[in-house]
C-alpha positions as CSV (number, residue, x, y, z in Angstrom):
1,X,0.0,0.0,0.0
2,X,1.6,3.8,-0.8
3,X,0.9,6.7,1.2
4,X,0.1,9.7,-0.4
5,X,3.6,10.7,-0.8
6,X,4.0,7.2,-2.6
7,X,6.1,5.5,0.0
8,X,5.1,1.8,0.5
9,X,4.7,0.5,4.4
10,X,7.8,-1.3,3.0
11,X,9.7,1.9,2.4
12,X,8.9,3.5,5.7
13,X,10.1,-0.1,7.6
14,X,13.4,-0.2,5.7
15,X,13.9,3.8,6.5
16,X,13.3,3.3,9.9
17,X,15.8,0.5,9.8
18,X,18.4,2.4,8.5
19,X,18.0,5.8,10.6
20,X,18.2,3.2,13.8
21,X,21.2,1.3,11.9
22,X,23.1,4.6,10.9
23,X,22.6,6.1,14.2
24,X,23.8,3.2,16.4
25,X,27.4,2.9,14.2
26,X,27.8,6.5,14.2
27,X,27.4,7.1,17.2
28,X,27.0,4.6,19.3
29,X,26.3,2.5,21.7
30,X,22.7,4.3,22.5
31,X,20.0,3.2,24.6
32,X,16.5,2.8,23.2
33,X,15.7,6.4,25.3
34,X,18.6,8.1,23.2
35,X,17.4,6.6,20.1
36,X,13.9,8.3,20.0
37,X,15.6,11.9,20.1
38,X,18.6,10.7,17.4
39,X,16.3,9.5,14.7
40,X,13.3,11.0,15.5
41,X,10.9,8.3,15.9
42,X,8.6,7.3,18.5
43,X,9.9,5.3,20.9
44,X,7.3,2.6,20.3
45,X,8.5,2.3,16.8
46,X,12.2,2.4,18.3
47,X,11.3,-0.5,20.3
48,X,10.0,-2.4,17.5
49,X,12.8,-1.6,15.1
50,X,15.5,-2.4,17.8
51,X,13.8,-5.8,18.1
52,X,13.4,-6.4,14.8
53,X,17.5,-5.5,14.5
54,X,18.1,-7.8,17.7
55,X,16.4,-11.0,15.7
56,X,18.2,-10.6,12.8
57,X,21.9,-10.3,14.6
58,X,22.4,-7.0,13.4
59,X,22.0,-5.3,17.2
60,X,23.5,-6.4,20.2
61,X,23.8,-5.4,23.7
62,X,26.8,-3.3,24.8
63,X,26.6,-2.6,28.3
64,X,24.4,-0.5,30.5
65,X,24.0,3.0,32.0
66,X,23.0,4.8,34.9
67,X,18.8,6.7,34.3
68,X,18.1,9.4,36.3
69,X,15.7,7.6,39.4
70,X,14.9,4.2,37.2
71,X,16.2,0.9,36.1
72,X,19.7,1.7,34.5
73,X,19.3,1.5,30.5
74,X,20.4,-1.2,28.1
75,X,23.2,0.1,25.6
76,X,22.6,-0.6,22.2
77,X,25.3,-0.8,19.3
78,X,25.7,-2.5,15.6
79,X,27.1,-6.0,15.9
80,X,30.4,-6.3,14.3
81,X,30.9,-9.8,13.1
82,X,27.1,-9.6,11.3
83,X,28.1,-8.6,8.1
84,X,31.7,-8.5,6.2
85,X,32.7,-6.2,2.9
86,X,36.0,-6.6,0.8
87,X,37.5,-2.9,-0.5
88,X,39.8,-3.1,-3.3
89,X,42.7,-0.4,-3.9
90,X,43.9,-0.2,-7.4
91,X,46.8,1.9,-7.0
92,X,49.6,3.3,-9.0
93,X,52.1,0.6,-7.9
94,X,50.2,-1.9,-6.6
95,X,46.6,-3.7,-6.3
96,X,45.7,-4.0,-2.4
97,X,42.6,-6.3,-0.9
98,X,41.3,-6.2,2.4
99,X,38.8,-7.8,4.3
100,X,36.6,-6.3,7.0
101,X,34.1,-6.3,9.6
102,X,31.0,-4.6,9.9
103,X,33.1,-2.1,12.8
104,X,35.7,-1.5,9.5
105,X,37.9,-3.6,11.6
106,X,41.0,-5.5,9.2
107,X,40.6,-9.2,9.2
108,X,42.8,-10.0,6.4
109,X,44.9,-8.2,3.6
110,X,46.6,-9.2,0.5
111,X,49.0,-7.4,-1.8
112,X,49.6,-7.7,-5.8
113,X,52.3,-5.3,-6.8
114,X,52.4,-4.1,-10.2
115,X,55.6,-3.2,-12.7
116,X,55.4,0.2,-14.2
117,X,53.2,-1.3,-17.4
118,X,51.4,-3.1,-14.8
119,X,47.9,-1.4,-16.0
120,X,47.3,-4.7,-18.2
121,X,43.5,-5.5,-17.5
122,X,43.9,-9.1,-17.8
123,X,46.8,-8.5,-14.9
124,X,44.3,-5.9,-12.7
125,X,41.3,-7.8,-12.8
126,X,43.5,-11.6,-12.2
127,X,44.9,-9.4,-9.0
128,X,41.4,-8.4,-8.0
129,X,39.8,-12.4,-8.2
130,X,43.0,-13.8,-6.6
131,X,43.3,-11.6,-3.7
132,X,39.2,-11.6,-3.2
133,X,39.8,-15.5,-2.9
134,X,43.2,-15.0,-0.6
135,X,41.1,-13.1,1.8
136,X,37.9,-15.0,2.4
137,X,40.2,-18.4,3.2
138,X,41.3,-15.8,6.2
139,X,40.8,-17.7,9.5
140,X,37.6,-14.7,10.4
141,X,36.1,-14.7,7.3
142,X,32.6,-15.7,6.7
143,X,31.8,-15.6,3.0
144,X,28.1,-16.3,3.9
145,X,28.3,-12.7,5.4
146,X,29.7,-10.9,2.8
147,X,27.7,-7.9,1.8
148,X,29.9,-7.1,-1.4
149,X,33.1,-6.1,-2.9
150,X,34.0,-2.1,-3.6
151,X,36.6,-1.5,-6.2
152,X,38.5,2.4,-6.5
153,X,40.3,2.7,-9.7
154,X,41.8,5.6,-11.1
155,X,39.5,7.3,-13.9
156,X,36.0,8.3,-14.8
157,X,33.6,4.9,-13.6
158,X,30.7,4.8,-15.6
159,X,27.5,2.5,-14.8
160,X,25.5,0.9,-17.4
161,X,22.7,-1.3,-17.5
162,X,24.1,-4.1,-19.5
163,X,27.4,-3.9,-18.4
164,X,27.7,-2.9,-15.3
165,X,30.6,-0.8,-14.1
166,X,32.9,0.6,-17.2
167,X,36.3,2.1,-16.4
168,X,37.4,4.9,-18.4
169,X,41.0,5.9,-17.7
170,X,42.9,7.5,-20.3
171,X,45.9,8.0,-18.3
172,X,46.3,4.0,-17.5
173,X,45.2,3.2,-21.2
174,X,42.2,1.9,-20.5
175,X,39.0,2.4,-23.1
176,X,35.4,1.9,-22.0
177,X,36.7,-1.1,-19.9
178,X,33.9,-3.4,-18.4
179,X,35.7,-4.2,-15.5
180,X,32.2,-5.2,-13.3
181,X,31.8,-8.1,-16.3
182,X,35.5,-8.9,-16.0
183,X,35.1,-9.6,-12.5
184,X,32.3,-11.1,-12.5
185,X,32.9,-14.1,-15.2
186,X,34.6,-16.6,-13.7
187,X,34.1,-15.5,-10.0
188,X,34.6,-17.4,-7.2
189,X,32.4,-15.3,-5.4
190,X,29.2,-16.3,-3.4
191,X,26.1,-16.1,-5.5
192,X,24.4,-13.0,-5.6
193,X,27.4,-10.9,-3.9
194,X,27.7,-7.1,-5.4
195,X,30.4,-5.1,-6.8
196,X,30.3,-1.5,-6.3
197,X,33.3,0.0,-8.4
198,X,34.0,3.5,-8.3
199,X,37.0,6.3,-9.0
200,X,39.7,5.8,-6.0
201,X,39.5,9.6,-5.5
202,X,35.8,9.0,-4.4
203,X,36.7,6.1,-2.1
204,X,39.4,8.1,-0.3
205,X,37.3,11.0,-0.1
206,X,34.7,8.9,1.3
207,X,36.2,7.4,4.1
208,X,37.9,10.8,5.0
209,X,34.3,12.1,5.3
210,X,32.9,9.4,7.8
211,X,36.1,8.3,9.8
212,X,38.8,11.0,9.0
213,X,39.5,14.6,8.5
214,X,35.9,15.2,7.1
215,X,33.7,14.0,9.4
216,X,31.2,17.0,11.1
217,X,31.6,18.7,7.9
218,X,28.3,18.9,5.5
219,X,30.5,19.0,2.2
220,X,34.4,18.6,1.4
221,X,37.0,18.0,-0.9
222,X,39.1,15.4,-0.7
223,X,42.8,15.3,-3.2
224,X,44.1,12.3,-4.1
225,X,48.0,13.4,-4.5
226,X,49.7,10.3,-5.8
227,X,51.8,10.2,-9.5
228,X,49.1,12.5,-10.5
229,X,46.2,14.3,-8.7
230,X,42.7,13.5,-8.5
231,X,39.6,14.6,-6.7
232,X,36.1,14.1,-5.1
233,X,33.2,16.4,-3.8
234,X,31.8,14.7,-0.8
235,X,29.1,14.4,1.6
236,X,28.3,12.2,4.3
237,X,25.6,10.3,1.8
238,X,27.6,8.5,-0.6
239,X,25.2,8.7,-3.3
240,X,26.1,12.5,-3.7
241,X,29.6,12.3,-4.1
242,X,31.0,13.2,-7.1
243,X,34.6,12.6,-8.5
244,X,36.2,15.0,-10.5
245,X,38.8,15.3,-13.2
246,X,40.6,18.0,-11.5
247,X,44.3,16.8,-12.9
248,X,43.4,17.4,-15.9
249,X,42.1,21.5,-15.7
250,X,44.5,23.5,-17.9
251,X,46.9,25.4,-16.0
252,X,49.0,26.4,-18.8
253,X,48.4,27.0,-22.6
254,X,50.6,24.7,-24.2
255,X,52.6,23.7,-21.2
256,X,53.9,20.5,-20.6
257,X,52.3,17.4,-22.0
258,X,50.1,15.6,-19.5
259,X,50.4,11.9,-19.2
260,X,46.8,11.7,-20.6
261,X,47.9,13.5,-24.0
262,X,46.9,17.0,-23.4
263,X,49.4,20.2,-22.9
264,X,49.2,22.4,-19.7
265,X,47.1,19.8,-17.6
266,X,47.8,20.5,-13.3
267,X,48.8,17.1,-13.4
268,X,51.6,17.3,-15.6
269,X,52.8,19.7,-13.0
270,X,51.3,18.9,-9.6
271,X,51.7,15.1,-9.8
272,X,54.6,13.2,-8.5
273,X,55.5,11.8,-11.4
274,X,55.7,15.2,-13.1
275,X,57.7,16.7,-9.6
276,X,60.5,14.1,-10.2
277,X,60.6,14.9,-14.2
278,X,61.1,18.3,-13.6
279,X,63.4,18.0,-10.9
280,X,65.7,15.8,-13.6
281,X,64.7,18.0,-16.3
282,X,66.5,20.9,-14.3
283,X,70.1,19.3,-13.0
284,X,68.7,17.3,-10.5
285,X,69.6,13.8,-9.6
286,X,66.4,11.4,-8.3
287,X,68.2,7.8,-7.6
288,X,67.8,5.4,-10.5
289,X,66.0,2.2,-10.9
290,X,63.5,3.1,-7.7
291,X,60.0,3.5,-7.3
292,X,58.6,7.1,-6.9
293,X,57.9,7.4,-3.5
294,X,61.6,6.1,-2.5
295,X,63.2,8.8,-4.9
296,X,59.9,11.8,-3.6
297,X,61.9,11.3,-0.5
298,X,65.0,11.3,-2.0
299,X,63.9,14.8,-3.2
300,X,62.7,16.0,0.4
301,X,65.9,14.9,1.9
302,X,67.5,17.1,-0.8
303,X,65.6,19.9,-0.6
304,X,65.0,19.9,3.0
305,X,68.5,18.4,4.5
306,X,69.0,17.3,8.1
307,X,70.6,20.3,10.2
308,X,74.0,21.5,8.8
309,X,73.1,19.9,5.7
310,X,73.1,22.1,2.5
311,X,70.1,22.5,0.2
312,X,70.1,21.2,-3.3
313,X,68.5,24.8,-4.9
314,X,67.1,23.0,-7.5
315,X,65.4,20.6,-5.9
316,X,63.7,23.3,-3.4
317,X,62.8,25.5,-6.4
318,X,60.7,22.5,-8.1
319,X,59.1,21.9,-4.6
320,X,58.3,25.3,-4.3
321,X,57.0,25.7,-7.7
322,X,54.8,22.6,-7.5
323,X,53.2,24.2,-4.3
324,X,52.3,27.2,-6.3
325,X,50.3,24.9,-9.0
326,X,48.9,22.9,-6.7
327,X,47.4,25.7,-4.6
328,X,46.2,27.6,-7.9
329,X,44.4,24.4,-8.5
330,X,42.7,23.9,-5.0
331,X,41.8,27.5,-5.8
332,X,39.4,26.5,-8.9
333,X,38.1,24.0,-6.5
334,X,37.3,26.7,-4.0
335,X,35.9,28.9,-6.4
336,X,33.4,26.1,-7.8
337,X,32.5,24.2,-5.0
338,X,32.8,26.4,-2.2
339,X,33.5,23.5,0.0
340,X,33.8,23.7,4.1
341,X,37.5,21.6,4.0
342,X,39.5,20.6,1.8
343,X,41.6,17.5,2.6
344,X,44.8,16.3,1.0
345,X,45.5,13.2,0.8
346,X,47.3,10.4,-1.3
347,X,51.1,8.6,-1.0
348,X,53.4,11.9,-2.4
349,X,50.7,14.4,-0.4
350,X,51.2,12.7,2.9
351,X,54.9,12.3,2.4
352,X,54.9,16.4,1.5
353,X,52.8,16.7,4.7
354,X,52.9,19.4,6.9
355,X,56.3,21.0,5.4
356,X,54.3,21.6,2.2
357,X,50.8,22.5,3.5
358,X,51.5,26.4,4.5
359,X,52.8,27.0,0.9
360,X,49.8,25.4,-0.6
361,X,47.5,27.5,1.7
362,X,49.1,30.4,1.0
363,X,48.9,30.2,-3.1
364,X,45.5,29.0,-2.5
365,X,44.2,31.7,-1.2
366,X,46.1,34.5,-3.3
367,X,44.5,33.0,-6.1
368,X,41.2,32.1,-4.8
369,X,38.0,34.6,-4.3
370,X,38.1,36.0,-0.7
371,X,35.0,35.3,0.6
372,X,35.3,31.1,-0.3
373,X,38.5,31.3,0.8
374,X,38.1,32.3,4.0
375,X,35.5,29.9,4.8
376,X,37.4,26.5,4.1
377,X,39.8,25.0,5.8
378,X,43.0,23.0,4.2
379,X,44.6,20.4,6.4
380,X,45.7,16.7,5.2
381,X,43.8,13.3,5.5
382,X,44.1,11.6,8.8
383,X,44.0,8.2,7.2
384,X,47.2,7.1,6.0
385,X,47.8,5.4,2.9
386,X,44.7,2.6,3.8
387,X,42.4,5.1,3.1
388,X,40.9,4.1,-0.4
389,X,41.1,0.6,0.8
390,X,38.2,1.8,3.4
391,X,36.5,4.0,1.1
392,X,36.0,1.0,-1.3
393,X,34.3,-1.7,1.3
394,X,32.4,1.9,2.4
395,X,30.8,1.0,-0.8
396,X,28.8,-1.8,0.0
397,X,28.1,-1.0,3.9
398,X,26.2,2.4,2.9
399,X,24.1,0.1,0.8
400,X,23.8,-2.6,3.0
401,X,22.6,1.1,5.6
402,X,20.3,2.0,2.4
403,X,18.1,-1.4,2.2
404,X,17.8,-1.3,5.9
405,X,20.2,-3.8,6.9
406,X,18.6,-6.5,4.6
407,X,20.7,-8.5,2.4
408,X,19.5,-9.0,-1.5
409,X,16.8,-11.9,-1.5
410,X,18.0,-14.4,-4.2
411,X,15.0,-14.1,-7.0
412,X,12.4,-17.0,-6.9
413,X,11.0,-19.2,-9.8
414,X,7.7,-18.9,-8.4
415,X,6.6,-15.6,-7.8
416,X,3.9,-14.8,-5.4
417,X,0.8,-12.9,-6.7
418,X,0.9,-9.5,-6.9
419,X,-2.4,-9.4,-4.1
420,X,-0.6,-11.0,-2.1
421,X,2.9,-8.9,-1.8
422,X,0.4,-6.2,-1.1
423,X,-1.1,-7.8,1.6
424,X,2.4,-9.0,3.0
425,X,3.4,-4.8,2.7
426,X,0.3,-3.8,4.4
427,X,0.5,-6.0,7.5
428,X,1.4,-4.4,10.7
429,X,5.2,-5.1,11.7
């Protein structure tokens, strides 16, 4: 049956369910009294929903408190070991796996890491199957309670209706890939398990925004600073985040060619990759035959030497240079979004860290408008380099929030009669 505003009694159970569900992991444990207040419902249909959680195993008890004059009150929280997600990293040097628990708490972790053509899709998506099956032989896994898989790659994630998720990153060489299908043939998966594959700058920005730097806020924006630069526009619901291509503004008419083909992109001057090119490109000397994060912090070392140690000029001038374009670009991002914080996060921005962040807020506000400008913050990410991993099995618990805590109900042969799923929705619960 709908009500006039066309929600079913179905919709209205399932919302209640999730305002309960949402409120007891964020900021739980609650008792039933504080529960009313939190969510807003009556504190008959609190009692109901809470029992409804309790049978399923999604509730449990967590202690009790002291009332005011009565029987001390039952604490209420979100049951860790109910449900399990996977979240999936798809980095620039390597493909990283990790198994959770409902509480976000690691149960297992696997590693793939990739050469620098390591890109290959047959070699990404082999990664992702072998370290999904790696982690759910773990000794805590429960593959029965496994609400789905999130993936963060790095380009524009488009979803279709016949394909499923399709990757589009010009930067790894990858054309209208239909990674979702790839997965999914051949998966050793439990029937009926989702993916949920999105851009990594999204993922990180994600899990800044409910566990990190972000959280309080109503909107931020969260930088991906790896070999190149990425972003997202978040919020605490995940269906309104938004990833951007912000590597690939122009900064500079026909400046230095971008790794995705185009001149004058910030990435081709904000991005590690691009940092350590220039810094060769002018004298310097990055180590050979290393990855880029040993020889980023062979160029901090160099730039910023140890007390009596003498600073390679070069080296300090690409640093300070990079700073500049960096904050000009978190300056657009201002401008256009107006965001309450912006958070920096990423393997080369949290090895620049604090030595690099009063440069960047400096440039970002001479070239930003004033009045944005002084209403955002810029500090880094408070979630270390596991942060997309998070943002990724985020994925699949906001959707597990979304249906109410109910997991997909594998589709029958025989379906009941229309009259009587009516019925079912209009019974009291």
């Amino acid at each position: 049956m709908a009500a006039r505003n066309g929600r079913t009694v179905r919709d209205l159970r399932r919302g209640n369910r999730t305002a309960v569900l949402q409120r007891l992991y964020f900021d739980g444990p609650l008792s039933r009294f504080e529960l009313g207040p939190a969510t807003g419902l009556s504190s008959g249909s609190v009692s109901n929903v809470v029992a409804d959680l309790i049978a399923d195993g999604l509730v449990e008890e967590a202690g009790s408190v002291d009332s005011d004059g009565g029987r001390p009150r039952t604490l209420l929280r979100v049951a860790p070991h109910s449900g399990q997600m996977i979240g999936v990293d798809v980095g620039e040097t390597r493909v990283r796996v990790e198994l959770f628990d409902l509480a976000l708490t690691e149960l297992a972790r696997v590693e793939r890491p990739l050469t620098p053509q390591g890109y290959d899709v047959d070699v990404i998506t082999g990664h992702i199957r072998d370290g999904v099956a790696e982690v759910l032989t773990a000794e805590q896994a429960v593959p029965d309670r496994l609400l789905g898989v999130g993936v963060g790659v790095p380009g524009i994630v488009e979803h279709t209706p016949d394909r499923g998720a399709v990757v589009h990153g010009q930067t790894i060489g990858w054309d209208a890939v239909p990674l979702e299908q790839l997965l999914r043939s051949a998966s050793r998966l439990p029937d009926g398990v989702p993916y949920f594959i999105d851009n990594g700058a999204k993922t990180l920005g994600q899990a800044e925004m409910w566990f990190g730097a972000g959280r309080g806020a109503r909107n931020a924006v969260v930088v991906l600073f790896g070999s190149g630069v990425g972003a997202c526009l978040v919020t605490p619901e995940v269906e309104h985040g938004r990833a951007v291509e912000w590597g690939h503004l122009t900064v500079r008419v026909r400046g230095r060619r971008c790794r995705c083909g185009a001149p004058g992109c910030l990435e081709a001057y904000a991005g590690a990759e691009s940092l350590l090119a220039r810094w060769r490109e002018e004298g310097g000397r990055p180590p050979e035959d290393t990855d880029e994060e040993t020889a980023l912090t062979a160029m901090l070392a160099a730039a910023y030497p140890s007390e009596g140690g003498t600073a390679d000029p070069v080296a300090l001038a690409v640093l300070e240079e990079t700073a500049e374009y960096l904050g000009a670009g978190l300056s657009d991002l201002i401008n256009l979004f107006q965001p309450e914080r912006i958070l920096i996060g990423g393997w080369a921005g949290l090895q620049l860290g604090t030595r690099f962040l009063p440069a960047v807020r400096r440039h970002a506000a001479t070239y930003a408008l004033r009045h944005p400008a002084d209403k955002v913050t810029i500090d880094l990410g408070r979630l270390g380099p596991d942060a997309v991993t998070v943002g990724a099995a985020i994925l699949p618990l906001a959707d597990f929030f979304a249906s109410g805590g109910r997991r997909p109900e594998p589709a029958a042969e025989d379906r009941l009669p229309a009259w009587r799923t009516a019925l079912q929705e209009r019974a009291p619960h």
